[in-house]
VEXDREN-2710 file (C-alpha; in Angstrom, 1 decimal):
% VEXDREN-2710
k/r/px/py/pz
1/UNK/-22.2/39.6/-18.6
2/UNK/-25.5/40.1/-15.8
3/UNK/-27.8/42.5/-17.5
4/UNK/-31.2/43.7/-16.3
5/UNK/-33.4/44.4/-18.8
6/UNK/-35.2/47.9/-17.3
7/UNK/-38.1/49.9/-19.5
8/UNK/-37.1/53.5/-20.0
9/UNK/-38.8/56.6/-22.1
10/UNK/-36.7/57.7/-24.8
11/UNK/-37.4/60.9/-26.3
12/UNK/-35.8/59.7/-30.5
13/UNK/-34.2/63.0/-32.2
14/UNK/-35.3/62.1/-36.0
15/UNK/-31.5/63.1/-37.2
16/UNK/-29.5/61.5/-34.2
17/UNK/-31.6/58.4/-35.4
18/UNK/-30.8/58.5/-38.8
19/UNK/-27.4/58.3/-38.0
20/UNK/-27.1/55.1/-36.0
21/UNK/-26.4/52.0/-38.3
22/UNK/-28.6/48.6/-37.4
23/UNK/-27.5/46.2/-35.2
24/UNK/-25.8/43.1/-36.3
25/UNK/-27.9/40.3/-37.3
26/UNK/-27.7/37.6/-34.6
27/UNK/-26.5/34.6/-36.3
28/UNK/-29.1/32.3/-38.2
29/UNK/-29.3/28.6/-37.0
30/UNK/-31.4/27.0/-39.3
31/UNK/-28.9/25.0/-40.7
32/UNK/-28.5/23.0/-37.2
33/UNK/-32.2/22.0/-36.6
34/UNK/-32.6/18.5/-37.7
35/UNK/-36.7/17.6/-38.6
36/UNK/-36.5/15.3/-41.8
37/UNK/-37.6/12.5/-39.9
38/UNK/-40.3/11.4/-37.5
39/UNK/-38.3/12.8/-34.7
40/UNK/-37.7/10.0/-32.2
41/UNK/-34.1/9.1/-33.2
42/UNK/-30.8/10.4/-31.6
43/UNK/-29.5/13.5/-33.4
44/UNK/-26.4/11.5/-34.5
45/UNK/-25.1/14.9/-36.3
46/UNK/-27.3/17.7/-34.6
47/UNK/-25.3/20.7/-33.9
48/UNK/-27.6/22.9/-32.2
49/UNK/-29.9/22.2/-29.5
50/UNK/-32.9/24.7/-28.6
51/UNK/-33.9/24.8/-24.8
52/UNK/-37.3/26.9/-24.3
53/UNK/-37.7/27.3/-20.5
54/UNK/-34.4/28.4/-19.3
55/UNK/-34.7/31.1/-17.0
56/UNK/-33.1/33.5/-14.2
57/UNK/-34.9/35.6/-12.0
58/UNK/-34.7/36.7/-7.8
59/UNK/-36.1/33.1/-7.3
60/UNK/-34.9/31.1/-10.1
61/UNK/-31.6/30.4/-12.3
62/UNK/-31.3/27.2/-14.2
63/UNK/-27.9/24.9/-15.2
64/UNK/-27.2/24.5/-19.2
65/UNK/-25.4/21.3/-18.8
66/UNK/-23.6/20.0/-22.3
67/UNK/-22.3/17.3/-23.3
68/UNK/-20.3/15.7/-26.6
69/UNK/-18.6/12.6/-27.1
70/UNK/-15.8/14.1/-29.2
71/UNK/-13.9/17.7/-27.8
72/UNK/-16.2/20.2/-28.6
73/UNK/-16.6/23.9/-28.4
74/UNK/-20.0/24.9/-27.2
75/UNK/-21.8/28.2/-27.6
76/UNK/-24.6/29.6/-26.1
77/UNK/-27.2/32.1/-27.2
78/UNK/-30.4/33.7/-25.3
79/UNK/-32.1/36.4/-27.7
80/UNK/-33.9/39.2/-26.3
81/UNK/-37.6/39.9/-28.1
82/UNK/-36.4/43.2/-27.4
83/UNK/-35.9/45.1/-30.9
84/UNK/-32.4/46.5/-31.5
85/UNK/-31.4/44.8/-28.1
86/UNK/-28.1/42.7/-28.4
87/UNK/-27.8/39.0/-27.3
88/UNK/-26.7/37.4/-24.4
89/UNK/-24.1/34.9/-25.4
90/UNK/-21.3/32.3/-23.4
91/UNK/-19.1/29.8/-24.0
92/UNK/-17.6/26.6/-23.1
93/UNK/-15.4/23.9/-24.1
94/UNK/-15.1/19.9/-23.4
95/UNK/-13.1/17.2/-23.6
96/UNK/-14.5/13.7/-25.7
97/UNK/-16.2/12.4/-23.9
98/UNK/-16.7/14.9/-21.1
99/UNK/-19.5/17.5/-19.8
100/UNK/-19.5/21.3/-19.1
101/UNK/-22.4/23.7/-18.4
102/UNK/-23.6/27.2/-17.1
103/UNK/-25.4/29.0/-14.7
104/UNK/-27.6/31.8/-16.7
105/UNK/-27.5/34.1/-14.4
106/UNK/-24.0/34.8/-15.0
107/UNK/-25.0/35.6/-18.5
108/UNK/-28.7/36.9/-18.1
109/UNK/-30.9/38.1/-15.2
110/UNK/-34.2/39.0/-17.2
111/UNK/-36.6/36.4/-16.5
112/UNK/-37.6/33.8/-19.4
113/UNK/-34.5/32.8/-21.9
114/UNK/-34.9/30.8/-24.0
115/UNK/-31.7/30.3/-25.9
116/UNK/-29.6/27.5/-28.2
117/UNK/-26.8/25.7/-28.1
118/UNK/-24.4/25.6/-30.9
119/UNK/-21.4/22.7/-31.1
120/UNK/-18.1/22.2/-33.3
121/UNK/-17.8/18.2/-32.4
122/UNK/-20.5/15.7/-31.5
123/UNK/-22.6/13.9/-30.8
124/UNK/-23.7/16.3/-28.5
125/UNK/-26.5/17.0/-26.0
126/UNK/-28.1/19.2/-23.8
127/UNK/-30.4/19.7/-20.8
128/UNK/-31.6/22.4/-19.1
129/UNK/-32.4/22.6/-15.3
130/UNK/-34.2/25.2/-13.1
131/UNK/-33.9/25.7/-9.1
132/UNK/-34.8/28.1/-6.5
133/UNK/-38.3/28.1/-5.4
134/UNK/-38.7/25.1/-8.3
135/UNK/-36.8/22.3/-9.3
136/UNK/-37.3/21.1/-13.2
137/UNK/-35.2/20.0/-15.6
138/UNK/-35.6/17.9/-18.9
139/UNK/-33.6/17.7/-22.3
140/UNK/-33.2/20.3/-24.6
141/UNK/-34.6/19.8/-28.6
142/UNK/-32.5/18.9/-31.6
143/UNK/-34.7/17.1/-33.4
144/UNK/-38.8/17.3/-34.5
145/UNK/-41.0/15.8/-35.6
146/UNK/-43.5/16.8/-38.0
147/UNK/-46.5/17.2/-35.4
148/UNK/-45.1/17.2/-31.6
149/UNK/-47.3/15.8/-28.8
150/UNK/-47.6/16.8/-25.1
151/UNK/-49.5/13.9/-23.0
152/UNK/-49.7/14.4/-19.7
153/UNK/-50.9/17.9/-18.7
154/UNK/-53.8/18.9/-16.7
155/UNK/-56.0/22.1/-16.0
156/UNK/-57.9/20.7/-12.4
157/UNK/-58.3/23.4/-10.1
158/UNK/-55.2/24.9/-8.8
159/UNK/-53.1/23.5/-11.9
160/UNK/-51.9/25.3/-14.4
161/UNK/-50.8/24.6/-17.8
162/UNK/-48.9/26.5/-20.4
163/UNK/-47.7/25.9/-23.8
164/UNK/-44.6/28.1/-25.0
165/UNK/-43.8/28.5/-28.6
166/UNK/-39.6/29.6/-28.9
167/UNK/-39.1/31.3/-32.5
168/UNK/-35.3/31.6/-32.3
169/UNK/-35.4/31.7/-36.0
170/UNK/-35.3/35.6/-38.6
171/UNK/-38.7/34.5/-39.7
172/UNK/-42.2/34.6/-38.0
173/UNK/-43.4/31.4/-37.4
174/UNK/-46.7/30.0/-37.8
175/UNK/-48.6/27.2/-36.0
176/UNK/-51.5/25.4/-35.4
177/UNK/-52.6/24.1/-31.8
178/UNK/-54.8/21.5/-31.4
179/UNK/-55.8/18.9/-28.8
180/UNK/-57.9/16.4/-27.1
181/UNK/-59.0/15.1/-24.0
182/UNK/-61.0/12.5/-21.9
183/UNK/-64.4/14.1/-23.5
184/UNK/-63.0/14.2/-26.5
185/UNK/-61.2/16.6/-29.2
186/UNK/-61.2/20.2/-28.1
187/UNK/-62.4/23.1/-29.8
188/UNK/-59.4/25.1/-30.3
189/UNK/-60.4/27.1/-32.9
190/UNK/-58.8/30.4/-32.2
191/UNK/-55.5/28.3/-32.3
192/UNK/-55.0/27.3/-35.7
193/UNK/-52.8/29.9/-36.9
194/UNK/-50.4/31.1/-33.9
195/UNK/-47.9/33.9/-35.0
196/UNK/-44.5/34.1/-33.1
197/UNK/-42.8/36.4/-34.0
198/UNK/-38.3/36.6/-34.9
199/UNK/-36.3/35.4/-32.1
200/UNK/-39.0/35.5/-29.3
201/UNK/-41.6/33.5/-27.9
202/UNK/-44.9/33.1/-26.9
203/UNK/-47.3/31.4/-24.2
204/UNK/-50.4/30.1/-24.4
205/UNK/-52.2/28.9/-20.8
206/UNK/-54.5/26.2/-21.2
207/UNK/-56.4/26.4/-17.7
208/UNK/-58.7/29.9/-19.1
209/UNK/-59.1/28.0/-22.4
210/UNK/-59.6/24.5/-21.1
211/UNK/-60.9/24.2/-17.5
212/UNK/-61.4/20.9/-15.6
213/UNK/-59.5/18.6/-17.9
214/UNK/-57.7/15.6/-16.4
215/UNK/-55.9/14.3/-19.1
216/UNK/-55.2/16.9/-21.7
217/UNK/-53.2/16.1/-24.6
218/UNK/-51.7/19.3/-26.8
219/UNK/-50.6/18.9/-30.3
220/UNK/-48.4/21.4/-32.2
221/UNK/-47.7/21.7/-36.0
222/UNK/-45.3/24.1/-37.6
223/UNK/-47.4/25.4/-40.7
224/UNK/-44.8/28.2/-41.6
225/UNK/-41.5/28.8/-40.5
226/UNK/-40.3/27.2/-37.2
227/UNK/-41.3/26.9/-33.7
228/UNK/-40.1/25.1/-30.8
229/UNK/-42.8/23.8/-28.2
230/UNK/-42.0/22.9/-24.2
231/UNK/-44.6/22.8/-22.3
232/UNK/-45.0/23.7/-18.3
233/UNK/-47.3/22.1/-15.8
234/UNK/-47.6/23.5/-12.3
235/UNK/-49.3/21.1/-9.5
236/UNK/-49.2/22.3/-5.8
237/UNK/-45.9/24.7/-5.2
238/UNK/-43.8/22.6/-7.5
239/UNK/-43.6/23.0/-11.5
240/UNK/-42.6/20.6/-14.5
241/UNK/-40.9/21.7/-17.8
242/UNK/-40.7/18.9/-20.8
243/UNK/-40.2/18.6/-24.2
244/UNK/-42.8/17.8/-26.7
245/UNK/-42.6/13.9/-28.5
246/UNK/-43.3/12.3/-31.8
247/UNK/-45.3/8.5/-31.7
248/UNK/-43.7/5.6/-31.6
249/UNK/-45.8/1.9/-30.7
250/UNK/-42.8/1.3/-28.0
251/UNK/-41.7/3.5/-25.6
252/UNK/-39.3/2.7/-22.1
253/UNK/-39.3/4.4/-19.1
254/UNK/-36.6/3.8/-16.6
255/UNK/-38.4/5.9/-14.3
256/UNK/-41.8/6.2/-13.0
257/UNK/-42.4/7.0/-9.8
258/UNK/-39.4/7.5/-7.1
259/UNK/-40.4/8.2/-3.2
260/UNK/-42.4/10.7/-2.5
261/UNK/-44.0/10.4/-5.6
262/UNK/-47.4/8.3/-4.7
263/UNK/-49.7/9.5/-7.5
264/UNK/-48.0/8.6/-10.3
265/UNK/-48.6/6.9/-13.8
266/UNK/-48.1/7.4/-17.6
267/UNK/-50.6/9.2/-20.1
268/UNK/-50.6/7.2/-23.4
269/UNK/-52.3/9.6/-26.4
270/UNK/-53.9/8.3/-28.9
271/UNK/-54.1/10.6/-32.0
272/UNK/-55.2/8.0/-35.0
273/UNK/-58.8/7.6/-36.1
274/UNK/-58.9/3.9/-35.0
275/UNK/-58.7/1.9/-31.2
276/UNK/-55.4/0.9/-30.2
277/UNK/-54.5/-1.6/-28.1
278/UNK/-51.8/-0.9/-25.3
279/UNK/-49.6/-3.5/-23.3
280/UNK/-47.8/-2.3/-20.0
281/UNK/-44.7/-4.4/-18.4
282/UNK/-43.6/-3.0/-15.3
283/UNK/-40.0/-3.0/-14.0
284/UNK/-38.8/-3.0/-10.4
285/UNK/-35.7/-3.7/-8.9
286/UNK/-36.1/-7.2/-8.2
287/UNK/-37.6/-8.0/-11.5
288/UNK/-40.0/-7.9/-14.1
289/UNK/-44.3/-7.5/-14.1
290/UNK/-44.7/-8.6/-17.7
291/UNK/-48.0/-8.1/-19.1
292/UNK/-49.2/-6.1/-15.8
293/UNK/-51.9/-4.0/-17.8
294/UNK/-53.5/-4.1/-20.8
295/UNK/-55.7/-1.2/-22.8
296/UNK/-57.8/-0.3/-25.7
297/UNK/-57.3/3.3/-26.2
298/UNK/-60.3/4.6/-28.4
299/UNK/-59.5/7.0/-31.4
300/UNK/-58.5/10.2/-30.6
301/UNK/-58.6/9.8/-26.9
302/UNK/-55.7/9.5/-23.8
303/UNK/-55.1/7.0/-21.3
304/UNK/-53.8/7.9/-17.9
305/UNK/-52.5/4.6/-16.6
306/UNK/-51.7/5.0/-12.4
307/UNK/-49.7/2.8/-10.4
308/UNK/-51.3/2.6/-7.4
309/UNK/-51.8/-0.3/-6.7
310/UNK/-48.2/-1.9/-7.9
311/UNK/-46.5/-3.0/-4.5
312/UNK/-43.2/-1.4/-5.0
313/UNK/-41.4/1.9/-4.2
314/UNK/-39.5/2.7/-7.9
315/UNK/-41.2/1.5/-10.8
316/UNK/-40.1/1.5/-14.2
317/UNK/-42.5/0.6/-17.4
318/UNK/-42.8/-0.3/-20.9
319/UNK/-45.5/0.6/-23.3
320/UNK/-46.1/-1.3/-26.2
321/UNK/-49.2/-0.7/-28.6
322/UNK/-50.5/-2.0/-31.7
323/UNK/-50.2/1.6/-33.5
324/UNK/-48.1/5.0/-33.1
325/UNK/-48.8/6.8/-29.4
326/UNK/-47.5/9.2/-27.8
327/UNK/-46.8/8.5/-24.0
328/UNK/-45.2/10.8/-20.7
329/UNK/-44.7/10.0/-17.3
330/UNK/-46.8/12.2/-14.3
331/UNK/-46.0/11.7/-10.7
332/UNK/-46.9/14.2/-8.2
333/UNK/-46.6/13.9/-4.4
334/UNK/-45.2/15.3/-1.7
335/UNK/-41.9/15.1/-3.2
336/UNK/-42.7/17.4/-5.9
337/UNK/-44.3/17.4/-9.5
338/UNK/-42.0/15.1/-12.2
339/UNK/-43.0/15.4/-16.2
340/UNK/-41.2/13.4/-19.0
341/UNK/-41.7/11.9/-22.4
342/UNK/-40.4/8.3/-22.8
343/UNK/-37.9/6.8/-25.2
344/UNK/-38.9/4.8/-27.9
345/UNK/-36.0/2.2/-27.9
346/UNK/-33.3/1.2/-26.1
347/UNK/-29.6/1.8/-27.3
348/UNK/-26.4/1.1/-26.3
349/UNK/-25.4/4.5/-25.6
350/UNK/-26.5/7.1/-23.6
351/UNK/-25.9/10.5/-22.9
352/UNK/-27.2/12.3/-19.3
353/UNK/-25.8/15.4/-19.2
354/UNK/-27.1/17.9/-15.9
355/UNK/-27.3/14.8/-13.5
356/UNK/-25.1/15.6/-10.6
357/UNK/-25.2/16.5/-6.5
358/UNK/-25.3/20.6/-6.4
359/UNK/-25.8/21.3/-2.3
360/UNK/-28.9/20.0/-1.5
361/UNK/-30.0/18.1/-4.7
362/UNK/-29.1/14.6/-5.2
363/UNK/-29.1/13.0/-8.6
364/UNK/-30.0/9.8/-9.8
365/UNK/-29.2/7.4/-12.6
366/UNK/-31.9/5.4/-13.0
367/UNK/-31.1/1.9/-15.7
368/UNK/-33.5/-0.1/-17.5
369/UNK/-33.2/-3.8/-19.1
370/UNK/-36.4/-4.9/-20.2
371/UNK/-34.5/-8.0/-21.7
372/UNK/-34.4/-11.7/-20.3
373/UNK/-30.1/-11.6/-20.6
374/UNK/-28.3/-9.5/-18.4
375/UNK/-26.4/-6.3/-19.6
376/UNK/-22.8/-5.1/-18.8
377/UNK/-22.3/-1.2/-18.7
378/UNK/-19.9/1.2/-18.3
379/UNK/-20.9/4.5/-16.2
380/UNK/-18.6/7.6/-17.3
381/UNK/-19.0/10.1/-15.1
382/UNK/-18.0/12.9/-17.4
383/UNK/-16.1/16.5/-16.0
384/UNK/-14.2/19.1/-17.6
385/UNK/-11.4/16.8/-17.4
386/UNK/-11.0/13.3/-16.6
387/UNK/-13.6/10.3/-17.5
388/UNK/-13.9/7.8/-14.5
389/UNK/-15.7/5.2/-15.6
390/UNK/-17.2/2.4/-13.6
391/UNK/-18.8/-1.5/-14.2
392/UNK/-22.3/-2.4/-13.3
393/UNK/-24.8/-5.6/-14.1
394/UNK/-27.8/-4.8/-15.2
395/UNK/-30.0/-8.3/-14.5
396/UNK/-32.5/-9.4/-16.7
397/UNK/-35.8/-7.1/-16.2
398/UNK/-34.8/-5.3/-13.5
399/UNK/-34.6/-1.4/-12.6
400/UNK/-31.2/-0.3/-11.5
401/UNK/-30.9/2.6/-9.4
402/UNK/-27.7/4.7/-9.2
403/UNK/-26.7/7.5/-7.0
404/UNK/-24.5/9.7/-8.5
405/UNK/-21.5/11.5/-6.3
406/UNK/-18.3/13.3/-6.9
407/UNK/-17.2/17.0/-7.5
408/UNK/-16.4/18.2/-10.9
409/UNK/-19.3/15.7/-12.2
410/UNK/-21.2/17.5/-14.6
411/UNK/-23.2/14.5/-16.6
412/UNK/-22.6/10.6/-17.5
413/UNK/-22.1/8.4/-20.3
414/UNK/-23.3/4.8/-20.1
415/UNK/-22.8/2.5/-22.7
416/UNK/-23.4/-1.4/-23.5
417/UNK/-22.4/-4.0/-26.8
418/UNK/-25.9/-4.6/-25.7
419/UNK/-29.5/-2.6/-25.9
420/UNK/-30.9/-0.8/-22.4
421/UNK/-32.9/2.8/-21.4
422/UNK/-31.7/5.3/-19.3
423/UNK/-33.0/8.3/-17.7
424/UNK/-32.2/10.4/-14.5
425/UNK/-33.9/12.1/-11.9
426/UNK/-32.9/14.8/-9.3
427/UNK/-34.8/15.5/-6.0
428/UNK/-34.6/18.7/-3.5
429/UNK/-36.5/21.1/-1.2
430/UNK/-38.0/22.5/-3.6
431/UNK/-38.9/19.5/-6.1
432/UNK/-38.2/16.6/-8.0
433/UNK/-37.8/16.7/-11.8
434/UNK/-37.6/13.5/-13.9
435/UNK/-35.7/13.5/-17.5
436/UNK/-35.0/10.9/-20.4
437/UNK/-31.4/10.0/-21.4
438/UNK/-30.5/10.9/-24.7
439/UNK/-29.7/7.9/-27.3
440/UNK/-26.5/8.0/-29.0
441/UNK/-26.3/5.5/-32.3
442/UNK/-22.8/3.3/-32.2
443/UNK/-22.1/0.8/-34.1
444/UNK/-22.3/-2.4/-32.2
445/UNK/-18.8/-3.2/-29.8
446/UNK/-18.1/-0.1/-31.0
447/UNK/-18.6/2.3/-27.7
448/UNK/-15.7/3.9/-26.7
449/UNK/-15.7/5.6/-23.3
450/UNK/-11.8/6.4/-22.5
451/UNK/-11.3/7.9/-19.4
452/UNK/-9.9/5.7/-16.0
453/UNK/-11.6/2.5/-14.5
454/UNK/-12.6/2.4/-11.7
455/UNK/-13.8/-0.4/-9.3
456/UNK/-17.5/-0.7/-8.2
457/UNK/-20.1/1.7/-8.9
458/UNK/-18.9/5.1/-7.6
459/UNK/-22.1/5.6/-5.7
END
C-alpha cells in the first residue's frame, strides 16, 4: 500500500486518549542477525537481511531484489521512526534456486526506508538498488563484524559523505565512530557514543566534520545494542551507497574500473598499530599482471591505489597483504560514481541477485579467476520461474565479462567444483553502480543449479 507520510496538528482529548490501546509491536528480528564471527563469511544460515539506503521519493525508488537457493518465502519490512505509526510491509515468494524483488514505491513513498528482509528457506540474499536522478546499488547486510570499516570515502570540495546508522532493533543502540585519514587519525571526539534510537536511523555527514580529506576511512563499533552502518558518497551528480567490511589479508575484485570510469582505484585501510605490506595483481581480459604493485601501508593509515596508468579498459585486481586490511573499490568518471567493498575469497558459489536489463540500464556479470587452471561455470539466470542455465570458460587469470539479457531475469547463480569471484555492475543515464557477489559455502561437486541448459552464454 503507497502512503505519504504528511505532518498534521492534532489537538489529543486526554479521555479519547486514554481509550486507544497501543499499537502492535512490530516483530523483533534479533534472532536473524548473524555477528559471532569476523564477518567476512557467507551467511550460510542468515535469515534476515538489513538494507539501510533503500528509498522512494518524486526522483527516486529503488528494486529489493531476493534471492534463495531453496523455495523461500520472503518478507519485507520498512519501519517508520514515526511513534505509534504502523509498518510498511510486502511479500514475495521464489522457487530454489530462483529470484524475486520489489519496487518500494509500491509499498512506501516517504523518502529514506530502510527496512529488512526476512526468509523461510535459504541460503538467501539480498541487494538493494536505487534509480531516478541516481543509480546505486550494493548488497544488503546479514552478517558483522565486530568493528565495520568504510575505505574509500572522500570530503574534497563538492563531495559529500554520509554515514547512516539503521537501528531496526526495540532497543536504542549505541556506537562509537571513529576514523583516519592520509594525515592521520581523526579527532572524532563528539562521536564516541552515538544514540539511535528503536526502529530508526540516523546520519552523520562527514564533509562539516572533516573537510578536505582524500582518503577517509570511517570505523563503526556497536558498544550497546545494534546498529547497522551503510555509508553514501556523492561525487559530481551521481551518488554511491555500500556496505561497511570486516579485514581480511586477501580480498578479490572482479571489477574495478568499467568504461567511463577513468579515475579509478582501490583504497586499502590499514587499522593495526604496525606497517603492512600490500601486493596488487591485476586482472584483464586477456590475462594476468601478477605482482603489478607493491605497498607498505604505515600503521593506522590508507592507501588509495589508482590505475591510471594500467593499459586496459576493465580491470580486475587482487590485494594481498601481510596483515588484516580493509579494502573498496572507487571509480568515478563520466560514467558515474561506483563504490564497493571486496571479497575476501573466492568460492564456488555465488549469488547476484538485482543484476538485470530494466529499460535503459544494462547489467553486467563481471567473473574473476585469479588461478593458473581454467574454471568451468554454470550461469543461472534465476526468475520467478524457470532456471536457464548456461556454460562458460573462465581461462586462467583472466577477467570475464558478461552481459546479461532476458525478461523475467531477476538475479544469477554461478557456480564451479572449482574457486572464482564474482561481482556485477549496472550502468545508465543517470550512473553506474558496482556490487560484490555474495559467497555461498557448498561442499565441493556439490552445487546444484537445476533449471534448463542452455547453449552458449545467453548474452
Amino acid at each position: 500500500m503507497k502512503r505519504m507520510v504528511v505532518v498534521a496538528c492534532v489537538v489529543a482529548v486526554g479521555v479519547g486518549a486514554a481509550l486507544i490501546a497501543p499499537p502492535e509491536p512490530p516483530p523483533e528480528p534479533l534472532a536473524g542477525l548473524i555477528i559471532d564471527r569476523p564477518g567476512i563469511e557467507s551467511p550460510l544460515d542468515a535469515a534476515i537481511w538489513y538494507c539501510p539506503w533503500a528509498q522512494s521519493d518524486a526522483t527516486r525508488d529503488s528494486f529489493l531484489a531476493v534471492a534463495s537457493m531453496d523455495p523461500s518465502d520472503a518478507d519485507f519490512t520498512f519501519p517508520v521512526s514515526i511513534p505509534g505509526e504502523p509498518q510498511d510491509e510486502a511479500h514475495t515468494t521464489m522457487q530454489g534456486p530462483g529470484a524475486s524483488g520489489i519496487v518500494l514505491s509500491d509499498v512506501a513513498l516517504r523518502g529514506d526506508s530502510p527496512g529488512f528482509v526476512e526468509f523461510t528457506g535459504g541460503p538467501s540474499a539480498v541487494t538493494a538498488t536505487v534509480t531516478g536522478d541516481v543509480l546505486t546499488a550494493d548488497d544488503c547486510v546479514a552478517t558483522g563484524p565486530g568493528e565495520w570499516f568504510f575505505p574509500g570515502g572522500s570530503t574534497m570540495t563538492g563531495e559529500h559523505l554520509v554515514l547512516r546508522l539503521f537501528n531496526p532493533f526495540p532497543e536504542v543502540a549505541k556506537v562509537t565512530v571513529s576514523g583516519f585519514s592520509e594525515i592521520g587519525v581523526e579527532a572524532l571526539g563528539d562521536l564516541r557514543s552515538v544514540s539511535v534510537n528503536p526502529r530508526s536511523w540516523r546520519d552523520i555527514a562527514f564533509e562539516e566534520l572533516l573537510r578536505q580529506r582524500q582518503s577517509l576511512v570511517i570505523s563503526i563499533r556497536n558498544e550497546e545494542g545494534l546498529a547497522i552502518p551503510a555509508m553514501a558518497w556523492t561525487s559530481g551528480t551521481d551518488q554511491a551507497w555500500w556496505s561497511g567490511t570486516g579485514l581480511s589479508t586477501t580480498w578479490e575484485f572482479p571489477i574495478v574500473r568499467d568504461e567511463g570510469l577513468d579515475t579509478a582505484g582501490i583504497v586499502v585501510a590499514n587499522p593495526s598499530p604496525t606497517d603492512v605490506d600490500v601486493t596488487v595483481d591485476l586482472y584483464t581480459e586477456d590475462g594476468p599482471q601478477r605482482g603489478a604493485f607493491s605497498f607498505t601501508i604505515p600503521a593506522q593509515s590508507p592507501l588509495r591505489i589508482g590505475f591510471g596508468e594500467v593499459d586496459a579498459t576493465v580491470v580486475g585486481a587482487v590485494i594481498t597483504a601481510t596483515a588484516p586490511v580493509a579494502a573498496a573499490v572507487s571509480a568515478t568518471g563520466a560514467a558515474g560514481t561506483a563504490m564497493t567493498a571486496g571479497s575476501p575469497d573466492r568460492a564456488q558459489a555465488w549469488l547476484l541477485p538485482g543484476v538485470r536489463n530494466k529499460g535503459r540500464i544494462q547489467g553486467t556479470l563481471w567473473l574473476l579467476n585469479s588461478a593458473e587452471d581454467a574454471v568451468s561455470v554454470t550461469v543461472s539466470a534465476l526468475t520467478k520461474g524457470a532456471t536457464l542455465n548456461t556454460k562458460e570458460i573462465l581461462e586462467p587469470g583472466t577477467l570475464t565479462r558478461i552481459r546479461v539479457g532476458g525478461d523475467g531475469v531477476l538475479g544469477y547463480l554461478v557456480t564451479s567444483t572449482d574457486f572464482f569471484s564474482a561481482a556485477w555492475s549496472i550502468t545508465g543515464p543517470s550512473g553506474t553502480a558496482f556490487a560484490a557477489g555474495i559467497a555461498v559455502p557448498q561442499p565441493e561437486g556439490t552445487v546444484d543449479t537445476g533449471g534448463e541448459n542452455l547453449d552458449g552464454t545467453g548474452g
